[in-house]
C-alpha positions as CSV (number, residue, x, y, z in Angstrom):
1,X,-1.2,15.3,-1.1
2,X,-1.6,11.7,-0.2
3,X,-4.4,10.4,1.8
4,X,-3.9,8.6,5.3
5,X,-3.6,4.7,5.1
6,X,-5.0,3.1,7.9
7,X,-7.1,-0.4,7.9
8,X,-10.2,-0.3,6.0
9,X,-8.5,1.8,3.0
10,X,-9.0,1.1,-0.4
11,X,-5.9,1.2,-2.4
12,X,-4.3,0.6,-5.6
13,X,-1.0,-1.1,-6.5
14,X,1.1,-2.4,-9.2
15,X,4.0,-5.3,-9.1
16,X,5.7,-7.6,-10.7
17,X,1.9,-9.3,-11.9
18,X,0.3,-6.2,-12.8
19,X,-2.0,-3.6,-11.0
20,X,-4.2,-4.7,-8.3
21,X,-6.8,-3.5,-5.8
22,X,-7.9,-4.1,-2.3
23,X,-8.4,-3.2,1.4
24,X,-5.8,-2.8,3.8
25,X,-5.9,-5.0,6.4
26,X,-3.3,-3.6,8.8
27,X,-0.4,-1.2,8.6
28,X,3.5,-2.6,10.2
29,X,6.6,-1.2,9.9
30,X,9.9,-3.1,8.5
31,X,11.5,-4.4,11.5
32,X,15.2,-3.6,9.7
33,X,14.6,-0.3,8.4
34,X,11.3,0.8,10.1
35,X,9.6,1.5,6.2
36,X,6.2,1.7,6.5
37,X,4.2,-1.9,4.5
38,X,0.3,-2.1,4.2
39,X,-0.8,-5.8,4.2
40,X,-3.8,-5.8,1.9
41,X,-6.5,-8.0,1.2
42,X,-6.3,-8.3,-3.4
43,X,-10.2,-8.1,-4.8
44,X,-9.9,-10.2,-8.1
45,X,-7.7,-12.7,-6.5
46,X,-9.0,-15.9,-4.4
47,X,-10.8,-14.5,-1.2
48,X,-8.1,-14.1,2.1
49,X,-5.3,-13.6,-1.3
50,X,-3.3,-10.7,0.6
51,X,0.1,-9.2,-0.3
52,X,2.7,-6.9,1.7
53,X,3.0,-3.5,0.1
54,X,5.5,-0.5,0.7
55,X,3.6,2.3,0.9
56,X,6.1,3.7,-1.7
57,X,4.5,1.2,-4.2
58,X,0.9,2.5,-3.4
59,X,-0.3,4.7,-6.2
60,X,-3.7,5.5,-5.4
61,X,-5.6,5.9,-2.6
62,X,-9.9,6.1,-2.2
């Protein structure tokens, strides 16, 4: 079972430039198809680096 994903989560995720790690910041849906997107805050990038996940793409959650 998957754990809630609100702000302040700490998540994994892997695309296109590997697996990555952060924070969500804040949780919106899709305005087209209402899928679900966490925008999160990366750790080993520059600080403020974010990116816009689907939560289908999240594969661990803290």
């Amino acid at each position: 079972m998957m754990k809630t994903i609100d702000a302040g989560t700490r998540v994994h995720f892997q695309n296109e430039s590997g697996t990555h790690s952060g924070q969500v910041l804040h949780v919106l849906p899709h305005i087209g198809n209402g899928q679900l997107y966490a925008v999160i805050e990366v750790d080993h990038f520059l600080p403020g680096m974010t990116f816009c996940v689907p939560f289908d793409e999240i594969t661990d959650v803290e």
